[in-house]
C-alpha positions as CSV (number, residue, x, y, z in Angstrom):
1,X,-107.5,103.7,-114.6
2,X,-108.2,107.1,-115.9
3,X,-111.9,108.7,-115.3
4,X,-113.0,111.7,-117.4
5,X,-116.5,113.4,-117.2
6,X,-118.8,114.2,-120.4
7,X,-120.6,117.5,-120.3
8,X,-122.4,119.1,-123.1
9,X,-121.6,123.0,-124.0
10,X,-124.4,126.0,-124.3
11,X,-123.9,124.7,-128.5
12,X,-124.6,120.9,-127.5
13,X,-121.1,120.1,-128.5
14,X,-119.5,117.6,-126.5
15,X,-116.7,118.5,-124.4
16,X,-114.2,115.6,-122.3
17,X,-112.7,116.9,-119.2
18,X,-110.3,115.0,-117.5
19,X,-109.4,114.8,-113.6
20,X,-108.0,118.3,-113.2
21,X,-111.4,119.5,-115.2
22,X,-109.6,120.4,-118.0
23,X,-111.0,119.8,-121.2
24,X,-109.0,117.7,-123.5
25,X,-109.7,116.0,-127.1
26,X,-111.2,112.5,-127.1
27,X,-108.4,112.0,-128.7
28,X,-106.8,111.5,-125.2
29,X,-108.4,108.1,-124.9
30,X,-106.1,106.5,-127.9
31,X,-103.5,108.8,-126.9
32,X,-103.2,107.1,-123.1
33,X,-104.4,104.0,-124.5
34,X,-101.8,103.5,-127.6
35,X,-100.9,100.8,-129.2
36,X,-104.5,99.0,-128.5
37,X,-107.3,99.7,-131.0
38,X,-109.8,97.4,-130.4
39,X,-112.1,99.4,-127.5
40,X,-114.9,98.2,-126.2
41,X,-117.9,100.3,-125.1
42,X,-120.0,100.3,-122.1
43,X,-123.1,101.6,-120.6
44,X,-126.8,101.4,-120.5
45,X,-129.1,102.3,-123.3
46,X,-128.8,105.5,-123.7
47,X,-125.3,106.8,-122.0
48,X,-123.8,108.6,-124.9
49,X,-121.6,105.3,-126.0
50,X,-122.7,106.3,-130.1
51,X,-122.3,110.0,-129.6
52,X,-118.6,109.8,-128.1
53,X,-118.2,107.2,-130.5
54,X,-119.3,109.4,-133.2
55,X,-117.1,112.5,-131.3
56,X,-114.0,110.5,-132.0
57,X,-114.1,109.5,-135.0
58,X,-114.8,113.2,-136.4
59,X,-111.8,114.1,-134.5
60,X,-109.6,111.2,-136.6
61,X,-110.3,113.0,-138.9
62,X,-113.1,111.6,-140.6
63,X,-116.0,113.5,-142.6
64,X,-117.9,110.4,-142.6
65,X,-121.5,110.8,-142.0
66,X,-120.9,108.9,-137.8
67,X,-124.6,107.5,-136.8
68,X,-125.1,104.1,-135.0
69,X,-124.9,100.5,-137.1
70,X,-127.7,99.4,-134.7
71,X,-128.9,97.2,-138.5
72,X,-125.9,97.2,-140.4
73,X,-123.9,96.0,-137.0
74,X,-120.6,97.7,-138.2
75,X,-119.7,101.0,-139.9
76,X,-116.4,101.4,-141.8
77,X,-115.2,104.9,-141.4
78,X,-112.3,106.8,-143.1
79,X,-109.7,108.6,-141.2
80,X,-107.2,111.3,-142.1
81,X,-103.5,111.4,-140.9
82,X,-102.2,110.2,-138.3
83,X,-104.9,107.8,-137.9
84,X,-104.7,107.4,-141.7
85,X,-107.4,104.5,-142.9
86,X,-110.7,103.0,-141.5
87,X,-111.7,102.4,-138.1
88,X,-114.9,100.5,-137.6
89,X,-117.9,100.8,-135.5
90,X,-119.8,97.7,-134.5
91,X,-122.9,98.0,-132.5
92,X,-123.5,93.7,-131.6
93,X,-126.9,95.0,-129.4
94,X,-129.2,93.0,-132.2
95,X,-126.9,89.8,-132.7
96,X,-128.7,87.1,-131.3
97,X,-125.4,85.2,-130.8
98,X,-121.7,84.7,-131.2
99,X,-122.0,83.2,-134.4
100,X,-123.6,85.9,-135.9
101,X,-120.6,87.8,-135.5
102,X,-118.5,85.1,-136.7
103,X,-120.8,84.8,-139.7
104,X,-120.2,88.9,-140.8
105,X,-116.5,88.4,-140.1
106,X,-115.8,90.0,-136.8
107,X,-113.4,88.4,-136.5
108,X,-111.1,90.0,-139.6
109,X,-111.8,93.6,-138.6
110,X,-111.3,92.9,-134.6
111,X,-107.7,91.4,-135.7
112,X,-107.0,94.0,-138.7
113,X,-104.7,96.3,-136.9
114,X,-107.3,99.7,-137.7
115,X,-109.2,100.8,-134.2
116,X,-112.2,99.1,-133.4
117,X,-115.2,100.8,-131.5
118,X,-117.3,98.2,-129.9
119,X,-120.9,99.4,-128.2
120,X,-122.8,96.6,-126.7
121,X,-119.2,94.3,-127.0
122,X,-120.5,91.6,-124.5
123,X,-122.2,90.5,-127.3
124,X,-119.2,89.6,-128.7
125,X,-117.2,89.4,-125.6
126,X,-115.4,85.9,-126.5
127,X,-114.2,87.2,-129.8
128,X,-112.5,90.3,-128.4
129,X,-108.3,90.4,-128.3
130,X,-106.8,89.8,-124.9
131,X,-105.7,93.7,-124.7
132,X,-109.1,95.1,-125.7
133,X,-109.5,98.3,-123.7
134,X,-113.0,98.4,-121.9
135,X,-114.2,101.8,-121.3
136,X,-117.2,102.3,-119.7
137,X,-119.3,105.5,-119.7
138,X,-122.4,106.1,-117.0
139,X,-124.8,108.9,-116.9
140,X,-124.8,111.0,-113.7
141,X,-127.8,112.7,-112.4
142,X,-126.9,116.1,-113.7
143,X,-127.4,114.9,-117.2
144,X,-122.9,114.5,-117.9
145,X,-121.4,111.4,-117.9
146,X,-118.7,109.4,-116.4
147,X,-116.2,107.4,-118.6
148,X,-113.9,105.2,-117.2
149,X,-111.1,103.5,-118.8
Protein backbone atom coordinates (compact mmCIF):
# COMPACT_ATOMS: atom_id res chain seq x y z
CA UNK A 1 0.00 0.00 0.00
CA UNK A 2 1.51 3.28 -0.92
CA UNK A 3 0.17 6.61 1.05
CA UNK A 4 0.77 10.04 -0.56
CA UNK A 5 -0.45 13.47 1.00
CA UNK A 6 -2.45 16.23 -1.06
CA UNK A 7 -1.46 19.84 -0.33
CA UNK A 8 -2.46 22.84 -2.24
CA UNK A 9 0.42 25.49 -3.43
CA UNK A 10 0.42 29.47 -2.60
CA UNK A 11 -1.33 29.24 -6.70
CA UNK A 12 -4.04 26.56 -5.41
CA UNK A 13 -2.49 24.05 -7.76
CA UNK A 14 -2.50 20.77 -6.49
CA UNK A 15 0.61 19.14 -5.63
CA UNK A 16 1.12 14.93 -4.64
CA UNK A 17 3.95 14.20 -2.36
CA UNK A 18 4.75 10.85 -1.65
CA UNK A 19 6.44 9.18 1.53
CA UNK A 20 9.86 10.82 1.34
CA UNK A 21 7.76 14.33 0.77
CA UNK A 22 8.70 14.57 -2.56
CA UNK A 23 6.43 15.82 -4.93
CA UNK A 24 5.70 13.58 -7.84
CA UNK A 25 3.04 13.61 -10.80
CA UNK A 26 -0.41 11.94 -10.12
CA UNK A 27 0.69 10.24 -12.72
CA UNK A 28 2.57 7.96 -10.09
CA UNK A 29 -0.69 6.42 -9.22
CA UNK A 30 -1.18 4.53 -12.81
CA UNK A 31 2.49 4.41 -12.90
CA UNK A 32 2.71 2.01 -9.56
CA UNK A 33 -0.63 0.74 -10.27
CA UNK A 34 -0.08 -0.46 -14.11
CA UNK A 35 -1.75 -2.58 -15.96
CA UNK A 36 -5.21 -1.92 -13.84
CA UNK A 37 -7.40 0.91 -15.11
CA UNK A 38 -10.50 0.67 -13.55
CA UNK A 39 -9.83 2.86 -9.94
CA UNK A 40 -12.10 3.34 -7.73
CA UNK A 41 -12.45 6.49 -5.51
CA UNK A 42 -12.99 7.01 -1.97
CA UNK A 43 -13.82 9.49 0.62
CA UNK A 44 -16.48 11.66 2.15
CA UNK A 45 -18.31 14.45 0.46
CA UNK A 46 -16.03 16.72 -0.13
CA UNK A 47 -12.32 15.10 0.11
CA UNK A 48 -10.96 16.27 -3.16
CA UNK A 49 -11.94 12.68 -5.02
CA UNK A 50 -13.20 15.18 -8.39
CA UNK A 51 -10.32 17.56 -8.09
CA UNK A 52 -7.51 14.77 -8.15
CA UNK A 53 -9.75 13.14 -10.54
CA UNK A 54 -9.77 16.18 -12.63
CA UNK A 55 -5.67 16.64 -11.73
CA UNK A 56 -5.02 13.41 -13.58
CA UNK A 57 -6.74 13.47 -16.27
CA UNK A 58 -5.10 17.02 -17.39
CA UNK A 59 -1.95 15.31 -16.82
CA UNK A 60 -2.95 12.37 -19.55
CA UNK A 61 -2.96 14.72 -21.38
CA UNK A 62 -6.27 15.79 -21.84
CA UNK A 63 -7.64 19.58 -22.59
CA UNK A 64 -11.04 18.38 -21.83
CA UNK A 65 -13.00 20.79 -19.86
CA UNK A 66 -12.59 17.95 -16.21
CA UNK A 67 -15.75 18.84 -13.79
CA UNK A 68 -17.85 16.27 -11.95
CA UNK A 69 -20.68 13.93 -13.86
CA UNK A 70 -22.60 14.25 -10.54
CA UNK A 71 -26.05 14.29 -13.56
CA UNK A 72 -24.56 12.89 -16.48
CA UNK A 73 -23.02 9.93 -14.07
CA UNK A 74 -20.01 9.45 -16.49
CA UNK A 75 -17.69 11.78 -18.44
CA UNK A 76 -15.74 10.52 -21.52
CA UNK A 77 -12.43 12.30 -21.69
CA UNK A 78 -9.72 12.33 -24.41
CA UNK A 79 -6.18 11.67 -23.70
CA UNK A 80 -2.94 12.28 -25.57
CA UNK A 81 0.05 9.84 -25.81
CA UNK A 82 0.88 7.44 -23.98
CA UNK A 83 -2.41 7.24 -22.52
CA UNK A 84 -3.70 7.71 -26.06
CA UNK A 85 -7.89 7.57 -26.11
CA UNK A 86 -10.70 8.13 -23.44
CA UNK A 87 -10.73 7.52 -19.95
CA UNK A 88 -14.08 7.91 -18.22
CA UNK A 89 -15.22 9.41 -15.11
CA UNK A 90 -18.34 8.07 -13.37
CA UNK A 91 -19.64 9.65 -10.34
CA UNK A 92 -22.69 6.65 -9.27
CA UNK A 93 -23.42 9.20 -5.90
CA UNK A 94 -27.14 9.79 -7.62
CA UNK A 95 -27.90 6.10 -8.92
CA UNK A 96 -30.48 4.82 -6.90
CA UNK A 97 -29.31 1.29 -7.65
CA UNK A 98 -27.29 -1.34 -9.48
CA UNK A 99 -29.45 -1.43 -12.24
CA UNK A 100 -29.16 1.99 -13.05
CA UNK A 101 -25.70 1.43 -13.88
CA UNK A 102 -26.50 -1.60 -15.71
CA UNK A 103 -29.14 0.34 -17.69
CA UNK A 104 -26.35 3.33 -18.92
CA UNK A 105 -23.93 0.51 -19.69
CA UNK A 106 -21.40 0.39 -16.97
CA UNK A 107 -20.75 -2.32 -17.63
CA UNK A 108 -19.02 -1.77 -21.36
CA UNK A 109 -16.83 1.12 -20.27
CA UNK A 110 -15.73 -0.70 -16.79
CA UNK A 111 -14.60 -3.81 -19.18
CA UNK A 112 -13.31 -1.59 -22.17
CA UNK A 113 -9.62 -1.68 -21.51
CA UNK A 114 -9.38 2.58 -21.24
CA UNK A 115 -8.91 3.75 -17.32
CA UNK A 116 -11.81 4.12 -15.36
CA UNK A 117 -12.19 6.75 -12.49
CA UNK A 118 -14.94 5.77 -10.18
CA UNK A 119 -16.09 8.47 -7.24
CA UNK A 120 -18.81 7.12 -5.03
CA UNK A 121 -17.92 3.27 -6.65
CA UNK A 122 -19.89 1.47 -3.88
CA UNK A 123 -22.63 2.39 -5.72
CA UNK A 124 -21.54 0.15 -8.16
CA UNK A 125 -19.38 -1.96 -6.13
CA UNK A 126 -20.78 -5.43 -7.56
CA UNK A 127 -20.05 -4.41 -11.17
CA UNK A 128 -16.42 -3.50 -10.58
CA UNK A 129 -13.47 -6.02 -12.02
CA UNK A 130 -11.79 -8.29 -9.51
CA UNK A 131 -8.45 -6.10 -9.85
CA UNK A 132 -10.13 -2.70 -9.46
CA UNK A 133 -7.65 -0.60 -7.51
CA UNK A 134 -9.39 1.27 -4.48
CA UNK A 135 -7.78 4.41 -3.47
CA UNK A 136 -9.06 6.15 -0.83
CA UNK A 137 -8.36 9.83 -0.13
CA UNK A 138 -9.27 11.58 3.61
CA UNK A 139 -9.03 15.13 4.55
CA UNK A 140 -6.66 15.94 7.51
CA UNK A 141 -7.20 18.65 9.83
CA UNK A 142 -4.68 20.95 8.23
CA UNK A 143 -6.88 21.21 5.25
CA UNK A 144 -4.29 18.40 2.84
CA UNK A 145 -5.37 15.11 2.31
CA UNK A 146 -4.36 11.67 2.62
CA UNK A 147 -4.58 9.12 -0.32
CA UNK A 148 -4.09 5.72 0.16
CA UNK A 149 -3.85 3.07 -2.48
Amino acid sequence: MSTYTIKLDEKSNLLLLNEKNETVSALEILKTNEPHRVFAFDGPMGAGKTTFIKKLVEEMGSVDIVNSPTFAIVNVYDVEQPYRGEVYHFDCYRLKDIREAIDFGAEEYLYSGNYCFIEWPEMIEALLPDDTVWIKIVPQPNGDRKLTC
